[in-house]
C-alpha atoms as one frame of an Amber mdcrd trajectory, in Angstrom:
protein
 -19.573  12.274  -7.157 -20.647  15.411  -8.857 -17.535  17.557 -10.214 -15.851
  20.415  -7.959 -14.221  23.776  -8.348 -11.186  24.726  -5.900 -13.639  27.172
  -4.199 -16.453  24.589  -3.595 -13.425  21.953  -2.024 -12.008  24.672   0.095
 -15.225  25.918   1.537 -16.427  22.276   2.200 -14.257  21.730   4.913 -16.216
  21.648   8.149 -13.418  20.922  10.480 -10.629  22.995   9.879  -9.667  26.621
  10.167 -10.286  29.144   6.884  -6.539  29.451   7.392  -6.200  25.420   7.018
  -8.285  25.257   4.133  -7.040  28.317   2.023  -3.234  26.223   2.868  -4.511
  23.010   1.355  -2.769  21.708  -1.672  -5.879  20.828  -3.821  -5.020  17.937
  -6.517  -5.596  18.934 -10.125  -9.356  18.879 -10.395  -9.817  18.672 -14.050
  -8.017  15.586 -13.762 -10.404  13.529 -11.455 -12.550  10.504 -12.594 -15.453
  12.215 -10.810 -18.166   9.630 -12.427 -16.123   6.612 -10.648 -15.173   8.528
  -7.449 -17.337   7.875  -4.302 -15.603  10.540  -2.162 -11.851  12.790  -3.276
  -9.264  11.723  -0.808  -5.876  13.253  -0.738  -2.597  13.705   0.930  -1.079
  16.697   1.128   2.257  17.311  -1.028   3.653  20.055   1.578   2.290  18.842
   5.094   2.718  14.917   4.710   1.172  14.350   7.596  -2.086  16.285   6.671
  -4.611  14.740   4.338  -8.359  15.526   3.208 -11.702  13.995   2.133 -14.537
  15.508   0.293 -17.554  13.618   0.408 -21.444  14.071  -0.705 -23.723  14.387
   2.368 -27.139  15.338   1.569 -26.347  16.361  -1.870 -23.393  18.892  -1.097
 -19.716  18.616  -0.140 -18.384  17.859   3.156 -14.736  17.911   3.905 -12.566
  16.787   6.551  -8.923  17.528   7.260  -7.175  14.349   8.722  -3.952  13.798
  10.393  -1.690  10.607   9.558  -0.569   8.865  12.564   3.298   9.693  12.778
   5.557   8.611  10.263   8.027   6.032  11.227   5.864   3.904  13.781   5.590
  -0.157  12.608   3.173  -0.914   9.538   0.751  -3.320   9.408  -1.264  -5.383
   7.666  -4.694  -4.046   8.085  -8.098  -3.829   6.061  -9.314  -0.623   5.390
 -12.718   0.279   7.186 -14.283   2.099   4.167 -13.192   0.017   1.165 -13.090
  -3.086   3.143 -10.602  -4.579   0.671  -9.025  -7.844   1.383  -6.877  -7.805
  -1.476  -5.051  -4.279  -0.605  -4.037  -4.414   2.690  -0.267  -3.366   3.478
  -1.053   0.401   2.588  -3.388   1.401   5.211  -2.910   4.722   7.488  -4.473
   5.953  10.599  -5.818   8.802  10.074  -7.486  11.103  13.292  -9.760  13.929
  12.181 -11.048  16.729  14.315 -14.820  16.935  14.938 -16.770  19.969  14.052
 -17.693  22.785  16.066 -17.194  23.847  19.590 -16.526  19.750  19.829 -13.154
  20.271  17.834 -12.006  23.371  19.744 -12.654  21.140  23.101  -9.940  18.472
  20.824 -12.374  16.170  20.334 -11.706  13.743  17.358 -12.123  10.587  15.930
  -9.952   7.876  13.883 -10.174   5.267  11.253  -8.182   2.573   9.053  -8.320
   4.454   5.668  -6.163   3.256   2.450  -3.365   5.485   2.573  -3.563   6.944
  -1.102  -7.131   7.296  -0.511  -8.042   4.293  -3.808 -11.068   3.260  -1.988
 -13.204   3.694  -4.841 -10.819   2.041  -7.356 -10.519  -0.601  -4.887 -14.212
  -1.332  -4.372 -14.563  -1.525  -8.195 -12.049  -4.157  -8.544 -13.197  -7.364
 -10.113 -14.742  -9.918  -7.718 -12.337 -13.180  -7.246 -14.439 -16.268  -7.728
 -13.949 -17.112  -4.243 -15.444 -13.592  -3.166 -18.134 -13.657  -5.622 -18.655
 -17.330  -5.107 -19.325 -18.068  -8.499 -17.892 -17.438 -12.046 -21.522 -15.640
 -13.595 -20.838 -11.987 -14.408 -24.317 -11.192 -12.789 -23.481 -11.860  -9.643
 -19.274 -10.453 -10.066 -21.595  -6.655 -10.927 -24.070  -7.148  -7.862 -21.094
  -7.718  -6.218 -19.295  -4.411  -7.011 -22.289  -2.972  -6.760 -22.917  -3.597
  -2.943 -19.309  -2.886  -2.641 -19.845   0.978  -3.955 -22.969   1.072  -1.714
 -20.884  -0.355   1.136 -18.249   2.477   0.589 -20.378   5.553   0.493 -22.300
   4.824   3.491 -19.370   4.156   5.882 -18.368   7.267   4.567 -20.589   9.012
   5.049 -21.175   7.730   8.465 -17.651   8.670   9.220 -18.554  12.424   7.972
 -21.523  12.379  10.091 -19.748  11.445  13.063 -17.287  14.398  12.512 -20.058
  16.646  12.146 -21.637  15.149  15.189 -21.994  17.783  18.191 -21.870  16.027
  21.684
């Protein structure tokens, strides 16, 4: 993911009020692993129910505001449907996100498994167990990781498009 400034983040946003955006609590830029980040997901320090993801459509930012499902209702185990991690699978959140456009003001949205902390791209990088890799060779462990990273960036962005989706 290319690098951002706090003005490109907060004018990405394609489903949430200027007022929403300018209220975000951005995460410290500078410190971001941008060259092993597939898309910036955070939660939001002062609104824990509100979080946000910033992904690359087309070459430029998108961003979506989410909403947690409450706080307090039963956990469970459950595989995230971006990262698709087996290993990493008690700290997964509902999130609901608002589509774009006059769809959003109607209340349309749309919801998805996501890894609560957002460590999708850590978790796709992870190395292969032998019994998901199926063998031992690091050839195969990289293609792998590789498919895993490709994997990740097009649900993604598939779940981006289908915010920005008008109906």
């Amino acid at each position: 993911m290319h690098p951002l400034t706090e003005a490109q983040l907060r004018a990405s946003f394609v489903n949430a009020t200027r007022r929403e955006a300018a209220q975000a609590t951005v995460p410290v830029l500078d410190a971001c692993d941008w060259e092993h980040l597939d898309f910036l997901g955070w939660r939001d320090r002062k609104a824990p129910l509100s979080a946000y993801v910033v992904a690359e459509v087309d070459e430029r930012p998108v961003g979506v505001l989410l909403r947690a499902a409450e706080a307090g209702r039963v956990r469970r185990s459950a595989v995230c449907a971006w990262c698709e991690d087996i290993v990493v699978t008690d700290d997964v959140t509902f999130y609901v996100a608002r589509r774009g456009g006059a769809a959003g003001r109607r209340g349309d949205t749309i919801g998805t498994l996501l890894c609560t902390e957002f460590g999708c791209s850590r978790n796709v990088r992870r190395r292969p167990t032998r019994a998901e890799a199926g063998t031992d060779l690091a050839v195969d462990r990289e293609q792998l990781v590789a498919r895993r990273i490709a994997g990740l960036r097009e649900r993604c962005g598939r779940f981006v498009a289908e915010v920005l989706r008008t109906r």
